[in-house]
N, C-alpha and C positions, 0 to 999 in steps of 0.2 A: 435173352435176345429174341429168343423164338417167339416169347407169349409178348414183347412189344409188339412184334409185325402179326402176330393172329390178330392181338387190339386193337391195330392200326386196321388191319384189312378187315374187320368186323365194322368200325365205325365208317367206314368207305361202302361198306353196302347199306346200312343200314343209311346213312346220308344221301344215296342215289335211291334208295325205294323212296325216300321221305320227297326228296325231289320231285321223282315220277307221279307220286300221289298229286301233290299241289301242281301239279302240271295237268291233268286230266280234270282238277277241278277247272282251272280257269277256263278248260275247254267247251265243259259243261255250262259255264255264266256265259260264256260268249253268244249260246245258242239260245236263242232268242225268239219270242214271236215275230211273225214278216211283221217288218210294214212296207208303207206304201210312202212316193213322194206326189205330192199335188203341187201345183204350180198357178197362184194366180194372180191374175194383172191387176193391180189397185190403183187406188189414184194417190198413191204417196208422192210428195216432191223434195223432203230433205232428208235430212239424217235424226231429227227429232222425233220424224214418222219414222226412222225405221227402227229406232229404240223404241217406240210409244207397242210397234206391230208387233216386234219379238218379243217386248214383256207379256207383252196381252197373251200372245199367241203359248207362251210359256206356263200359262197357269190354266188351259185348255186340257181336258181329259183326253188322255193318250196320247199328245203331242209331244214328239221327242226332239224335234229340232225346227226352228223357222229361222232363215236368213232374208232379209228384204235385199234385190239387187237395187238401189235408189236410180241410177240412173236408167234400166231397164222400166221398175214399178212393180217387179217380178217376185214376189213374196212367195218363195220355194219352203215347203210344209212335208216336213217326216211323222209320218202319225202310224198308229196301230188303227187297222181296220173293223176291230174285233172293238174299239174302246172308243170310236169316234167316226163320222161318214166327212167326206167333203164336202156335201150340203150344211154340215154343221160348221163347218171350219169359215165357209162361206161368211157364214151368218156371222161369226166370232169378230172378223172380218169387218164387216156390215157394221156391225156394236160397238167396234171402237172406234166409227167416225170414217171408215172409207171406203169406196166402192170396191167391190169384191169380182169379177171379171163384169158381167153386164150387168149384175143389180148394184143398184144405189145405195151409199150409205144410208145409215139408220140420221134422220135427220138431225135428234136431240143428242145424238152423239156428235154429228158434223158438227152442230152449233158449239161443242164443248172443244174443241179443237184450238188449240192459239193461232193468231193469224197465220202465222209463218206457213201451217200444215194447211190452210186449207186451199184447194184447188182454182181457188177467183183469184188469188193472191195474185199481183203483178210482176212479183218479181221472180217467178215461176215459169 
């Protein structure tokens, strides 16, 4: 009876260090490079542009999250500072077709736009 409860209390510690361990790792993935959030006003008007802006925006080096607010135009941008500037993000922006706070889309990209996205649209 004695050497069950030693076996039992040996696999109860040896189960809480193994715990502790994978507990201190996830501590360590959590910690991270900063980043940074940018916020910029485009000229998106549906929800076509805000899938077309998140994908785009998704395969951009060091961008870790974009949400477009549609009804704001508010394309809020999580990047690493180290891996990408907001002048670039600008641009990213810019290249798939929509204006990025005061510069103008890249035209050959505007023109690739389906009607629906682009900003003359009437029913906008």
């Amino acid at each position: 009876m004695k050497s069950i409860k030693a076996l039992l209390l040996t696999l109860v510690v040896l189960f809480s260090a193994q715990l502790t361990q994978a507990q201190e790792k996830t501590k360590t993935k959590t910690k991270g490079p900063a980043t940074e959030q940018l916020q910029i006003k485009t000229s998106a008007v549906c929800d076509m542009c805000k899938a077309r802006l998140e994908k785009s925006m998704a395969y951009e080096k060091g961008v870790q999250a974009a949400v477009l607010d549609v009804p704001s135009k508010i394309l809020t941008v999580t990047y690493r500072p180290d891996k990408t500037s907001a002048e670039a993000l600008r641009t990213a922006v810019q290249s798939t077709g929509y204006d990025a706070d005061a510069q103008m889309a890249n035209d050959k990209a505007y023109e690739r736009l389906p009607d629906c996205c682009k900003k003359t649209n009437s029913t906008h």
